[in-house]
C-alpha positions as CSV (number, residue, x, y, z in Angstrom):
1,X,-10.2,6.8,20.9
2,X,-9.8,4.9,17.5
3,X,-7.4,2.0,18.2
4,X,-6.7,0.8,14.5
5,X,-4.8,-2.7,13.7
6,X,-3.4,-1.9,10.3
7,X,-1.8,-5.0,7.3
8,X,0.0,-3.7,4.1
9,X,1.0,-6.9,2.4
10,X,0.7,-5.7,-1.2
11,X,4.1,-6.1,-2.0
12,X,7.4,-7.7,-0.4
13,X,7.0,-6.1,2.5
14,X,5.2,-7.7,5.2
15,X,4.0,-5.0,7.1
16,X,1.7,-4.2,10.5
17,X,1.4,-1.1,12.2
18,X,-0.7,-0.2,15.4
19,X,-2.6,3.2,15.6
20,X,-3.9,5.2,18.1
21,X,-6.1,8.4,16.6
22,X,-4.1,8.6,13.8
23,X,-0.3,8.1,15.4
24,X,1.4,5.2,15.0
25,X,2.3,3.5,18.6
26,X,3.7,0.1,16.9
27,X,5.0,-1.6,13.9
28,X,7.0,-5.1,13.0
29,X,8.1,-5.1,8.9
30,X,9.8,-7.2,6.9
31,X,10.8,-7.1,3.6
32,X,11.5,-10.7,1.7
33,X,10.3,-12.9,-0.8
34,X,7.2,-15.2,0.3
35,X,7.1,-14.2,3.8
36,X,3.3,-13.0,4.4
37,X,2.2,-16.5,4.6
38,X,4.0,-17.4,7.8
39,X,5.1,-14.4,8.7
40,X,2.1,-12.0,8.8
41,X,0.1,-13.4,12.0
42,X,3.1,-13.7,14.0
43,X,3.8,-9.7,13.3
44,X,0.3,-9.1,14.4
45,X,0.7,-11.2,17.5
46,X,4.0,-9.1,18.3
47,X,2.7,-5.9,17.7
48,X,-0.2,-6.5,20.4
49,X,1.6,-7.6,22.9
50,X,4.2,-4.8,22.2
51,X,1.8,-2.3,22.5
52,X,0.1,-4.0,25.6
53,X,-3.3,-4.6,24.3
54,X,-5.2,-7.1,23.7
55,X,-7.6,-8.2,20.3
56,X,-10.9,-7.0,22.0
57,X,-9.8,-3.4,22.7
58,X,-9.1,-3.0,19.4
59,X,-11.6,-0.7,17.7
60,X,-11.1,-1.6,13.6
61,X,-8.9,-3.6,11.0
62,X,-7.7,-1.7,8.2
63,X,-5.8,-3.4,5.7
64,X,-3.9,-2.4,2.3
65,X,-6.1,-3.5,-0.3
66,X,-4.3,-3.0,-3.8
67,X,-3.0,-3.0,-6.3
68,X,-0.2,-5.4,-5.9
69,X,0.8,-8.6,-5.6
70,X,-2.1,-11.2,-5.9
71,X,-0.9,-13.6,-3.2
72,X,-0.1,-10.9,-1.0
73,X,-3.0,-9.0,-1.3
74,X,-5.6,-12.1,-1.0
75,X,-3.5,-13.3,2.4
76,X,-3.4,-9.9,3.9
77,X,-7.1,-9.2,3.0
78,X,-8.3,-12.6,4.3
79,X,-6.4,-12.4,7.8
80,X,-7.9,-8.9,8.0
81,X,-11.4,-10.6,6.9
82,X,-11.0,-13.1,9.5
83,X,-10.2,-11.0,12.7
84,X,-13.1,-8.8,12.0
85,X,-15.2,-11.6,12.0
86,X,-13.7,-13.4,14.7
87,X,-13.7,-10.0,16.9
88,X,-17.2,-8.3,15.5
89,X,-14.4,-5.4,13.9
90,X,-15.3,-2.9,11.0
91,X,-12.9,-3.3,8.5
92,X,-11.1,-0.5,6.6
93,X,-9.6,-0.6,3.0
94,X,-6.9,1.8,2.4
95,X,-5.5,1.6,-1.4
96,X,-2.4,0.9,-1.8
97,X,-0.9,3.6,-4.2
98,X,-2.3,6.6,-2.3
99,X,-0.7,5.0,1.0
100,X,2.1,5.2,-0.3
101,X,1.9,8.6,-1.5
102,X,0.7,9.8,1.7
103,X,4.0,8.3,2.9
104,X,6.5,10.4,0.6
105,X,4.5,13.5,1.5
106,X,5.0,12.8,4.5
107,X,8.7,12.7,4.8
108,X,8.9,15.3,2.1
109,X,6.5,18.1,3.6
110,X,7.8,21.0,1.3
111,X,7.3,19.1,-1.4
112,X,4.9,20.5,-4.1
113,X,5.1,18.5,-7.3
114,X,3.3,15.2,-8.5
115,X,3.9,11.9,-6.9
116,X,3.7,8.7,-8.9
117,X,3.4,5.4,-7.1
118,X,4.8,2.2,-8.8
119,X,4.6,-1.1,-7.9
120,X,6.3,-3.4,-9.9
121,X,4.2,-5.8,-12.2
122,X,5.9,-8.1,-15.1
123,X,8.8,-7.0,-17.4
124,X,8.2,-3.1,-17.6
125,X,4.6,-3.1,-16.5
126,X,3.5,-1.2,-13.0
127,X,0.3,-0.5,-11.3
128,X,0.4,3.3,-10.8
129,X,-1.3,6.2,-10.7
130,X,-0.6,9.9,-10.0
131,X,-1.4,12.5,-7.2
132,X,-0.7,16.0,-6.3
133,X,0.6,17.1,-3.1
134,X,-2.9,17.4,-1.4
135,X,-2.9,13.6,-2.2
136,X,-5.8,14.7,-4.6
137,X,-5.3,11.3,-7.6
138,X,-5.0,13.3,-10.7
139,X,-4.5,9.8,-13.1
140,X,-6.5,6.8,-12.3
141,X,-4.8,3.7,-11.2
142,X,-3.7,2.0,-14.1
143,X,-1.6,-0.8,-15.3
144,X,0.8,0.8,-17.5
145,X,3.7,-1.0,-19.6
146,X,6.7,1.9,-19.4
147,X,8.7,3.1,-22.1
148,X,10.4,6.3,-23.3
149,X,6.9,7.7,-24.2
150,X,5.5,7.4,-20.6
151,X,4.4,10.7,-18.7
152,X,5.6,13.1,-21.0
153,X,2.5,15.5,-21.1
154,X,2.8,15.6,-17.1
155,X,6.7,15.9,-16.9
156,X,6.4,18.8,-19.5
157,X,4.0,20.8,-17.1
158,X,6.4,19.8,-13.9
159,X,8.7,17.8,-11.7
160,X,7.4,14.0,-11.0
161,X,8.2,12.2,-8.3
162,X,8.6,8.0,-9.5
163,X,7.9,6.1,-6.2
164,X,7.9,2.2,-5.3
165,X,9.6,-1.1,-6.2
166,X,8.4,-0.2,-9.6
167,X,10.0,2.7,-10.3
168,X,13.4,1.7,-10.3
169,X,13.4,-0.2,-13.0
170,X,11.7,3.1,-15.3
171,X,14.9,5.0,-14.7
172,X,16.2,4.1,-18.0
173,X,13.1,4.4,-20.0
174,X,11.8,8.2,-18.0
175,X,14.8,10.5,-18.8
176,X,12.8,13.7,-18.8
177,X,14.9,15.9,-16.3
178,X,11.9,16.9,-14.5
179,X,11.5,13.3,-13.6
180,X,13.1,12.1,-9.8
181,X,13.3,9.1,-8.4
182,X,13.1,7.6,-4.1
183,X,14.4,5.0,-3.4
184,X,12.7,4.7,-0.2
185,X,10.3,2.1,0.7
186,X,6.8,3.6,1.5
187,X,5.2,0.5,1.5
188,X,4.8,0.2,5.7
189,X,1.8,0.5,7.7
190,X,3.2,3.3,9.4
191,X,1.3,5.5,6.1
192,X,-2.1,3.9,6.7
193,X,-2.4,5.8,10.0
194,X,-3.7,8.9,9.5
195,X,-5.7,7.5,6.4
196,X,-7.2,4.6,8.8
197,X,-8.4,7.1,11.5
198,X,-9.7,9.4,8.6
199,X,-12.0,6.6,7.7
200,X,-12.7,5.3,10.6
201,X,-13.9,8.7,12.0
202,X,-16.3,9.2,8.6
203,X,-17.2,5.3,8.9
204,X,-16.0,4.3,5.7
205,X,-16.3,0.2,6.8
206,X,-16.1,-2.4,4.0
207,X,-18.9,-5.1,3.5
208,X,-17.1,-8.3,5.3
209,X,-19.0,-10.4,3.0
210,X,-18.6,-9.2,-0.3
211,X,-14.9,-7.0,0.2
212,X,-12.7,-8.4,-2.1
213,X,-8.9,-6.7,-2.8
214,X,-8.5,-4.3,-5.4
215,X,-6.4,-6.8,-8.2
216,X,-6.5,-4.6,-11.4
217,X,-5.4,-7.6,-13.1
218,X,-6.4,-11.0,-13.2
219,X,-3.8,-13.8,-11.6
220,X,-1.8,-15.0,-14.2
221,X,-0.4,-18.8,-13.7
222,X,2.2,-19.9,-16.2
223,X,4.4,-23.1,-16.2
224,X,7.5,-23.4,-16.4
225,X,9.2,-24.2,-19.8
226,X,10.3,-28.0,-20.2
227,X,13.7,-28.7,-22.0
């Protein structure tokens, strides 16, 4: 049995999701602006006691570990840090765009074109990358500044299928009419089940020490203009 605590705090959903062998047996999400920071323990707490088990029957940490937001990432990916530490835990990395992915495809079974997972950067900037419907990554993960230009090679070969809090805001710029949009959030914990306990069954465990989340960009602090 492979009881998996899983975090997805990449974007503005505070997510966490327990797993048993793959299946998802409990989950407490939010979404909001700057809520990880006080939010995200209390979900964990909730979910355990939920569930009715306790921190040491838990068998791994997995955790969503980018691209996304920087403060997100780095307080999701240190809480994880610090419970495997505190509980002797392997800890799993799941990226971010390929969990979400493996969510569509899995409320759209039948579904056999490309997905493309967005999640919103600055201005028309996304962190994205594309996959078939194996969940196979056909484009790298990328940070990618949209316009009308965007994806045309792969939306003249087929239908796309935008995903994330990043592809809204593409509508207007990717008019190709084998492009489609969801405007469902895939950002839970719910879709790092099955990947968790795939990884956890081939021992894919991060270094504790040296794990860091996956950025793709450096954090970027600006000030405010001053009249």
């Amino acid at each position: 049995m492979a009881l998996i605590l899983q975090l997805e705090t990449a974007t503005q959903v505070c997510s966490v999701a327990l797993s048993q062998n793959g299946n998802t047996i409990a989950l407490k999400e939010l979404q909001a602006n700057n809520i990880h920071a006080g939010s995200l323990t209390l979900f964990i707490k909730e979910v355990m006691e939920v569930a009715g088990f306790s921190y040491s029957d838990l068998d791994a940490i997995a955790v969503s570990k980018g691209p996304g937001s920087y403060t997100g990432l780095r307080i999701g990916v240190s809480t994880a840090k610090g419970l495997c530490f505190a509980l002797d835990k392997p800890l799993i990395a799941i990226g971010t765009l390929g969990m979400m992915a493996k969510g569509f495809l899995n409320a759209n079974p039948d579904f056999n074109g490309l997905i493309c997972s967005m999640i919103d950067a600055r201005r028309m900037e996304v962190f994205t990358s594309v996959f078939d419907c194996t969940l196979t990554m056909v484009q790298d993960v990328s940070a990618k500044i949209i316009d009308e230009q965007s994806f045309l090679s792969e939306l003249s070969q087929g239908q796309i299928m935008f995903i994330g809090d990043g592809a809204e805001k593409c509508k207007a710029a990717i008019t190709h009419p084998n492009a489609a949009f969801s405007t469902e959030n895939f950002n839970s914990a719910v879709n790092m089940s099955e990947l968790s306990f795939e990884a956890f069954s081939n021992t894919r465990f991060e270094d504790l020490a040296y794990f860091e989340p996956f950025y793709l960009k450096e954090f970027l602090l600006t000030t405010p203009k001053t009249k």
